[in-house]
N, C-alpha and C positions, 0 to 999 in steps of 0.2 A: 429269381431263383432262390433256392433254401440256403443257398453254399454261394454264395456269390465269387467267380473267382477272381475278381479284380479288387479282392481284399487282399490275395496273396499277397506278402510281405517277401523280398530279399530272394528274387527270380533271377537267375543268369539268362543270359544271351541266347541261352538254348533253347529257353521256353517260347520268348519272342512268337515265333512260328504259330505252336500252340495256343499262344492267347489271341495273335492273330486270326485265328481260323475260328474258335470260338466265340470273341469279336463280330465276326463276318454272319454265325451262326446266330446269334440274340438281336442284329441289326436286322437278320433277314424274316423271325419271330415278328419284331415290331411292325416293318413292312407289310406284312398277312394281317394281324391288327388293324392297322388303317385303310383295309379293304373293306371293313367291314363288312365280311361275310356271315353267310348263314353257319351256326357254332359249329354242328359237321364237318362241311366244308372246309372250315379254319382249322378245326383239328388236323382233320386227313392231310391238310399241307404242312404244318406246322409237325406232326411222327413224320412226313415224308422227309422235311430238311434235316430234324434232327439227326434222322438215320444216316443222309445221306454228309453232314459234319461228321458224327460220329466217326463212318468212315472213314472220309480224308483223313481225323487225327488218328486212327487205327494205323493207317498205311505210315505214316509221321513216325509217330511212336515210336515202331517194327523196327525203324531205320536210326532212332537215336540211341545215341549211349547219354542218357543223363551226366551232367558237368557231377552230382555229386547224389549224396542218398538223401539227402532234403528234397531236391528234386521232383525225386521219384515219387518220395511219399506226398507231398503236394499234388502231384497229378492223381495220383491213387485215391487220396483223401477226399481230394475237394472239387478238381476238375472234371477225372471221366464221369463219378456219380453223380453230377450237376444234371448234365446231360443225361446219361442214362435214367435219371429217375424220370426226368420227364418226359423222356419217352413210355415208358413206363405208365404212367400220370396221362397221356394224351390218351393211350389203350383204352388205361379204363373209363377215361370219360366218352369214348366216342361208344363206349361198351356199355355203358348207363343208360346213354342218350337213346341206345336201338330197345336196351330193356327196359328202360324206366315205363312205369305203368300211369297210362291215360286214366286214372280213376278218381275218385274223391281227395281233396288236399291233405285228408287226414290217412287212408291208405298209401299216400306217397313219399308223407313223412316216419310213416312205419317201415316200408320202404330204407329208407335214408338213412334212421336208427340203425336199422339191422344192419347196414354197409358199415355205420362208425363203429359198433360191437366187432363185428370180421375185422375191422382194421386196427381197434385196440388189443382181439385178442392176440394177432399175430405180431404186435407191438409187445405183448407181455414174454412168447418165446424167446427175444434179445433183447431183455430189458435192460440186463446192463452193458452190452451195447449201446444199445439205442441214447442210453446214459454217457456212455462215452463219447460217442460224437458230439451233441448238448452241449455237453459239456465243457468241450472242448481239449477235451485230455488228450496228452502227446508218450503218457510210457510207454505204451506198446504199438508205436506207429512203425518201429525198425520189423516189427512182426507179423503186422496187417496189413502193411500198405510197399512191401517192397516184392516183388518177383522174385519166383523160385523157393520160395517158403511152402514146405512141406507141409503146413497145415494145410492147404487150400483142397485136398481130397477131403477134410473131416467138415466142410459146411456144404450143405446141399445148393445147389445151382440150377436147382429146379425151373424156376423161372425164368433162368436165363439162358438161351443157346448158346451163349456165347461164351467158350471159357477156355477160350486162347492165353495161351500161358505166358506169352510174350504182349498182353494185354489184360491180363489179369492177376489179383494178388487173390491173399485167402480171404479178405472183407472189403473189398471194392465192390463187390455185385452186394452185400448186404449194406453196405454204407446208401448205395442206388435204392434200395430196399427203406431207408429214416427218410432220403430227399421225399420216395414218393408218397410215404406218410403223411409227412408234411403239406406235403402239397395238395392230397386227395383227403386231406381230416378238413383243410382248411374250406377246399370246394364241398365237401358235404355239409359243413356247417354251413356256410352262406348257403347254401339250395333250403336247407332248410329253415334259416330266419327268412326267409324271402318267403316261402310257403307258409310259415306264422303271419310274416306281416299281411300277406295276401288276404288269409284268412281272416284276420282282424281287417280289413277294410282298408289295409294301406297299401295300396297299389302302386306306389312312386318307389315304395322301395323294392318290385319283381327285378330281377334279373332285365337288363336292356338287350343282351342278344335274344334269351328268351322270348322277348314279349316281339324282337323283330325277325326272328324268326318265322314270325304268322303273319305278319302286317308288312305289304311292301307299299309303297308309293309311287303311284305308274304313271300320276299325271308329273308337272312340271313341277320345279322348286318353288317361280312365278307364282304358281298357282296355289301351293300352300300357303306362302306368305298371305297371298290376300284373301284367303280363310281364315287364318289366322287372326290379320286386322278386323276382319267384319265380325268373327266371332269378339273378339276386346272391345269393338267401338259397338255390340248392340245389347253388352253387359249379359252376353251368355254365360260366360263363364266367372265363378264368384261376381257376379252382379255388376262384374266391369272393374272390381279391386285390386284382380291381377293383372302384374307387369307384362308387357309386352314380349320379354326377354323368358319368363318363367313360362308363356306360355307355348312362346318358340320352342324350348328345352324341351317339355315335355313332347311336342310333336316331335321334335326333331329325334329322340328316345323311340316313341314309340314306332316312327317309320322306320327308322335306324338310316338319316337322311342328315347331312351338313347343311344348314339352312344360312350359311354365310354371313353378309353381309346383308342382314333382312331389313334393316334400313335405309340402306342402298339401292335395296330391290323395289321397296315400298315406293321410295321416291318417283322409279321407272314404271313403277304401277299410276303414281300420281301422272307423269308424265305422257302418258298414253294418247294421241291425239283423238281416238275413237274407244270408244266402249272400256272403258276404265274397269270399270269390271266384269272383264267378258268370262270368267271363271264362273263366276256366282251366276252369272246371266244364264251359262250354258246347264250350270245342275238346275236352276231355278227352269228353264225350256224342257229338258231331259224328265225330270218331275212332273209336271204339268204334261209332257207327254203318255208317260206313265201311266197317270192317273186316267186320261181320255181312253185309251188303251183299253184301261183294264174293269170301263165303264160298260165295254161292249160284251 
């Protein structure tokens, strides 16, 4: 996160709950991650949980009286925007993902431009805002970050439906506004050195949900490994120079597949009382049928 909040300093007993629940919130982020799903997919659960945290600490909140006004502005400053931005951030990525254009690398990264320009210009309307959070400046947090501050009718709230008064200050939703900057300058730039590197020829460095995305792996783990080995031991790949390990990685990236313990497995592949390698045997049959096939 842009705002990490387990940097907050000098929390009373009250937030406890709070950090609790957001805690509960970034463990269950991680959990979606190790599923390794398709980027979609991981998004639409990942806006789901957020919304559904977000909540719990709405209802939380409604019911506390802050021990004091540091408090307050903590939550305001650094905690609801955490979250809120990434909600936020998760939007527009599953909203790229539906518009991004299937066209040439060089239309895509024009594309990609034009979204960093939209996002700088609207960066330049609070710029010294956007300066102040940066920054880390605390003058006017008695005035932006506490409830019931009568400026909060003079900033628009456009973006957000949400402008419960008893969950919102006059720059909590625009502070949500730097997190997701942040977050969406940072993913547009990587989509697009990933698309230069493409371009240039360097394929290790695409995006790995990307690239698994398209490629699944349908046969067994078994079965990779000892593709893997036959491909190293017949020097197809760099002439048999690369390591066993780097070239696991890469399959293992592009299936989007945990290949374990592939030395462990190999063994059990050595182990085999019949047909040691009955994988290679079955495409090498399946080929060969193929070709009889498609003789007729």
């Amino acid at each position: 996160m842009f705002l990490n909040i387990f940097t907050c300093k000098n929390l009373n007993n009250s937030m406890k709950k709070i950090l609790d629940l957001v805690k509960n919130y970034e463990n269950t982020l991680k959990k979606i991650e190790s599923k390794h799903l398709k980027k979609e997919e991981e998004l639409k659960l990942k806006l789901k949980e957020a919304k559904h945290h977000l909540h719990q600490i709405r209802i939380y909140v409604r019911t506390l009286s802050f021990e004091n006004t540091q408090e307050e502005i903590t939550f305001f400053k650094k905690i609801k925007p955490s979250i809120c931005g990434q909600i936020k951030f998760f939007k527009i990525q599953l909203s790229y993902k539906a518009e991004q254009p299937f066209v040439s690398i060089e239309k895509q990264k024009k594309y990609i431009l034009k979204e960093l320009r939209l996002l700088e210009n609207k960066k330049k309307r609070n710029q010294s805002f956007y300066r102040y959070i940066k920054q880390e400046q605390t003058s006017l947090d008695d005035k932006y970050f506490v409830r019931g501050n009568e400026q909060l009718a003079l900033f628009s709230q456009s973006d957000y439906a949400d402008t419960d008064p008893e969950f919102t200050t006059s720059h909590d939703l625009l502070t949500c506004e730097v997190v997701t900057y942040e977050l969406l300058s940072t993913y547009f730039k990587q989509e697009l050195y990933c698309l230069s590197n493409f371009e240039a020829g360097c394929y290790n460095t695409i995006d790995n949900n990307s690239i698994a995305e398209n490629f699944t792996w349908t046969a067994s783990k078994t079965d990779l490994v000892e593709l893997i080995y036959a491909l190293k031991v017949t020097g197809a790949i760099n002439g048999g120079d690369t390591q066993i390990k780097e070239i696991t990685d890469v399959f293992g990236k592009l299936f989007n597949v945990n290949l374990g313990n592939y030395y462990k497995t190999f063994g059990e592949i050595k182990n085999r009382q019949e047909n040691q390698t009955k994988f290679l045997s079955n495409l090498s049959s399946n080929l060969i049928l193929k070709l009889e096939v498609d003789d007729f």
